[in-house]
KEMIDO-23007 format. One record per residue (C-alpha): residue in three letters; x, y, z; residue number from 1. Coordinates in nm, 3 decimals. Last residue first. Layout:
# KEMIDO-23007
+--------+---------+---------+---------+-----+
: residu :       x :       y :       z : num :
+--------+---------+---------+---------+-----+
:    Ala :       X :       Y :       Z : NUM :
...
+--------+---------+---------+---------+-----+
This chain:
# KEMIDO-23007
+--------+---------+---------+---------+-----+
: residu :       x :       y :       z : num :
+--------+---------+---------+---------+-----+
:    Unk :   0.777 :   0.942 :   2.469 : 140 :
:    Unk :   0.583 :   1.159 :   2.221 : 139 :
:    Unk :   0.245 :   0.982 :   2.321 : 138 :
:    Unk :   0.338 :   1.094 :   2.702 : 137 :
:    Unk :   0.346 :   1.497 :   2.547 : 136 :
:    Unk :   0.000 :   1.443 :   2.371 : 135 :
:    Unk :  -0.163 :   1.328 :   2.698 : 134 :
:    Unk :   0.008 :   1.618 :   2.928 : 133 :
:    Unk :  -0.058 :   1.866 :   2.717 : 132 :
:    Unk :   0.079 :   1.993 :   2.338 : 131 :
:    Unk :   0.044 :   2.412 :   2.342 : 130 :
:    Unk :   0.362 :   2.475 :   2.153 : 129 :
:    Unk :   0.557 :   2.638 :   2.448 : 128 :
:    Unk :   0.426 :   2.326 :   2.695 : 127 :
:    Unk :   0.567 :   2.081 :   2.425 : 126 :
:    Unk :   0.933 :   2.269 :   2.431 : 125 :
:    Unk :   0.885 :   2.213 :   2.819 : 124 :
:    Unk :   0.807 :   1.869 :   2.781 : 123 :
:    Unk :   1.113 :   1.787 :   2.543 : 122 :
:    Unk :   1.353 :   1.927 :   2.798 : 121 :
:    Unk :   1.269 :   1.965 :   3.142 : 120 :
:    Unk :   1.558 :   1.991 :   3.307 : 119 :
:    Unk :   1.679 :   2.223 :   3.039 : 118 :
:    Unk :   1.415 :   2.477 :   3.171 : 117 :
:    Unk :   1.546 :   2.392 :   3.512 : 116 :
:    Unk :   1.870 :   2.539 :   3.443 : 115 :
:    Unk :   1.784 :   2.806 :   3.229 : 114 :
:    Unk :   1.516 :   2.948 :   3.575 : 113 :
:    Unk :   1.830 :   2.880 :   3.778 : 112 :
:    Unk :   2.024 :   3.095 :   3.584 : 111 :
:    Unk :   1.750 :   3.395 :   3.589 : 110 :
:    Unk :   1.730 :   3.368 :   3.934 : 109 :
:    Unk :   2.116 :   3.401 :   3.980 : 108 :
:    Unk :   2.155 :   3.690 :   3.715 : 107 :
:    Unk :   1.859 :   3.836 :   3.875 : 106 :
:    Unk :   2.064 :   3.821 :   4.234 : 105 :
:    Unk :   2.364 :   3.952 :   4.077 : 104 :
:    Unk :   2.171 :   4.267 :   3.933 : 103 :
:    Unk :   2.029 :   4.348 :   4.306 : 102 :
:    Unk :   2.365 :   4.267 :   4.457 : 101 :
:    Unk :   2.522 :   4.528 :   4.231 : 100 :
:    Unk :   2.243 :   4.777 :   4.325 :  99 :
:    Unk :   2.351 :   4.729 :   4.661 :  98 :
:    Unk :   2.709 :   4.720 :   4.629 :  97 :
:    Unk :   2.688 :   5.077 :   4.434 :  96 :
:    Unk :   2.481 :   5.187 :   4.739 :  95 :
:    Unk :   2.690 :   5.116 :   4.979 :  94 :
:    Unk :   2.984 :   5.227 :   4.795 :  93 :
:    Unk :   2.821 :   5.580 :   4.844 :  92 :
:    Unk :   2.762 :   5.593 :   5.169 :  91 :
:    Unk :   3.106 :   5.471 :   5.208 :  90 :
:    Unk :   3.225 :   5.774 :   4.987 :  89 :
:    Unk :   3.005 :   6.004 :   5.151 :  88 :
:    Unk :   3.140 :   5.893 :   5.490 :  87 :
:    Unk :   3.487 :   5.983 :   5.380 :  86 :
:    Unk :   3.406 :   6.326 :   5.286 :  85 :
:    Unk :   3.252 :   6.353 :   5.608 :  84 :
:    Unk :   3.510 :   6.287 :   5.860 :  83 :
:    Unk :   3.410 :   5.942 :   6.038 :  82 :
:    Unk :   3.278 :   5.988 :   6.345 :  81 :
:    Unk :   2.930 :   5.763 :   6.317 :  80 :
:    Unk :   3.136 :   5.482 :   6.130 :  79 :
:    Unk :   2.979 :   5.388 :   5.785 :  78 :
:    Unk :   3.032 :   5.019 :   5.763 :  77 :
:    Unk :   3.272 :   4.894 :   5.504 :  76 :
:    Unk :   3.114 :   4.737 :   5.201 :  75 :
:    Unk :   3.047 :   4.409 :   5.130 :  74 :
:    Unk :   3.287 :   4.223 :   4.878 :  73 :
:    Unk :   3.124 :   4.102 :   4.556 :  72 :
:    Unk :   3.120 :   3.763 :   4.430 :  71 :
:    Unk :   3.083 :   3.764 :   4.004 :  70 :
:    Unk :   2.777 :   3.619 :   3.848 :  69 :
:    Unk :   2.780 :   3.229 :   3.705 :  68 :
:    Unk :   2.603 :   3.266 :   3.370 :  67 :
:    Unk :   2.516 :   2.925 :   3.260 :  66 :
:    Unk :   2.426 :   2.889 :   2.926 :  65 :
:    Unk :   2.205 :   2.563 :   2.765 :  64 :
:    Unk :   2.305 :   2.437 :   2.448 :  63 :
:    Unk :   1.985 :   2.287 :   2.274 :  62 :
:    Unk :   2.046 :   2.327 :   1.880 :  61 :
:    Unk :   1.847 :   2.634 :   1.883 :  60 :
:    Unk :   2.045 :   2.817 :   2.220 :  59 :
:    Unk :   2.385 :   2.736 :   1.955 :  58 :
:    Unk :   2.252 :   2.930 :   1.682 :  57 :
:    Unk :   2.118 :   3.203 :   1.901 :  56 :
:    Unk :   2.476 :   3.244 :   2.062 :  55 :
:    Unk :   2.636 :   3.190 :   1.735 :  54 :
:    Unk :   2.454 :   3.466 :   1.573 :  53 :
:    Unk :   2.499 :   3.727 :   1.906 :  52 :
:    Unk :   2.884 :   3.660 :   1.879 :  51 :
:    Unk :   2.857 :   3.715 :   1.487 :  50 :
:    Unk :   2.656 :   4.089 :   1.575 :  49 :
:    Unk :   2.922 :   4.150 :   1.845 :  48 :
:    Unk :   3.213 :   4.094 :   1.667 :  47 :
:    Unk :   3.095 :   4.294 :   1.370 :  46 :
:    Unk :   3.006 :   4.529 :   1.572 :  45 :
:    Unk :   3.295 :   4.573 :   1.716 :  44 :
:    Unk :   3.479 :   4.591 :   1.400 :  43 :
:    Unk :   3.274 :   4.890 :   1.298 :  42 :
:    Unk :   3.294 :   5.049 :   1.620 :  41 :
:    Unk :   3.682 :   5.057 :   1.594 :  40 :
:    Unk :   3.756 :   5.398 :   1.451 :  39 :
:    Unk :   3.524 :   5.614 :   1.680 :  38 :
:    Unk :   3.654 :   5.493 :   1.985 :  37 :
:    Unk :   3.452 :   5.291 :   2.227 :  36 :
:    Unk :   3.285 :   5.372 :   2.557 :  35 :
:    Unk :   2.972 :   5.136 :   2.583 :  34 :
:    Unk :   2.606 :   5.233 :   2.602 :  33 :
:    Unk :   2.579 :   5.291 :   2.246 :  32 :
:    Unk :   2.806 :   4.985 :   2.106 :  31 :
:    Unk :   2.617 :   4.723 :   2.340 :  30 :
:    Unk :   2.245 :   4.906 :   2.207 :  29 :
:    Unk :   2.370 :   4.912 :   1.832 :  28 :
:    Unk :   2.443 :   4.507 :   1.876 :  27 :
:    Unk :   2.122 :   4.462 :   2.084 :  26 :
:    Unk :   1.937 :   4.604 :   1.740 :  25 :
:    Unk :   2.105 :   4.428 :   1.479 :  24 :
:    Unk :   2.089 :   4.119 :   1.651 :  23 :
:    Unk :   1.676 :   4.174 :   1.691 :  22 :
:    Unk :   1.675 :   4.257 :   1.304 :  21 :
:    Unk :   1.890 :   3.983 :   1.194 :  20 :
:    Unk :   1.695 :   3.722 :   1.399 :  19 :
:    Unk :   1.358 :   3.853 :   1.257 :  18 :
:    Unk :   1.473 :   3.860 :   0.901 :  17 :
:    Unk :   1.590 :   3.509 :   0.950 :  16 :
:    Unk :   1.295 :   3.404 :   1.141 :  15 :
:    Unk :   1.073 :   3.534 :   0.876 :  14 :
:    Unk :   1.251 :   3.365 :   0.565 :  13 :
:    Unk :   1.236 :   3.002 :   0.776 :  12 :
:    Unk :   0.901 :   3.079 :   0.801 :  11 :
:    Unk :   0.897 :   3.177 :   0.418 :  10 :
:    Unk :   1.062 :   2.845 :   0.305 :   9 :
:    Unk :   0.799 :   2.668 :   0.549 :   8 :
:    Unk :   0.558 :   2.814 :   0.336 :   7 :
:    Unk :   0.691 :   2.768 :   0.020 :   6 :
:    Unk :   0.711 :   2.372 :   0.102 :   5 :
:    Unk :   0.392 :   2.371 :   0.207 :   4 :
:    Unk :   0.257 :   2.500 :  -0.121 :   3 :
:    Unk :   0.449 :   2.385 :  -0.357 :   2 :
:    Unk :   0.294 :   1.996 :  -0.360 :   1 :
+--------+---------+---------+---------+-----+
């Protein structure tokens, strides 16, 4: 029997191409939004694009990531005298700790969300491919 064995050649063909073209794409989006000289890019993304391959190699074979974000000081308060120059650099901190806090706070959500994903293991995989309750117990 060719046929299901083409077809599962061609899935595997698909996820390839897929994978390449999604790697390809975050790896041009790190090197554009990041200041890098001309004459390293290259190597960059090179490093990048096998960083990205492991990553998804090693997410396939189960390894879950924990991304533990950074602790950031709070700001000084603005004091009603202060001279004004300094107060726009407070008021400005302020808001740089803010929208730091608001990025640390996804990170924290979104590692809690990996953690009890990989809690649930097999019967979360079975949720993704439409399996329910019954079919997941007969797995077990």
């Amino acid at each position: 029997m060719q046929g299901p064995q083409q077809e599962q050649k061609d899935i595997e063909k698909h996820e390839k191409d897929l994978l390449q073209k999604k790697s390809d794409a975050l790896t041009e989006s790190i090197i554009n939004s990041s200041n890098i000289e001309a004459g390293r890019k290259n190597e960059l993304k090179t490093n990048i694009k096998i960083g990205i391959r492991f990553i998804a190699k090693s997410l396939d074979e189960g390894v879950v990531i924990e991304i533990i974000p950074p602790y950031v000081s709070e700001p000084k308060e603005v004091a009603e005298d202060a001279e004004d120059d300094k107060k726009e650099k407070l008021v400005a901190e302020k808001e740089k700790y803010e929208l730091n806090e608001t990025r640390i706070e996804a990170l924290r959500s979104a590692s809690l969300a990996m953690k009890k994903i990989a809690e649930f293991g097999a019967e979360f995989t079975g949720l993704l491919s439409g399996m329910n309750d019954d079919q997941l117990a007969d797995e077990d």
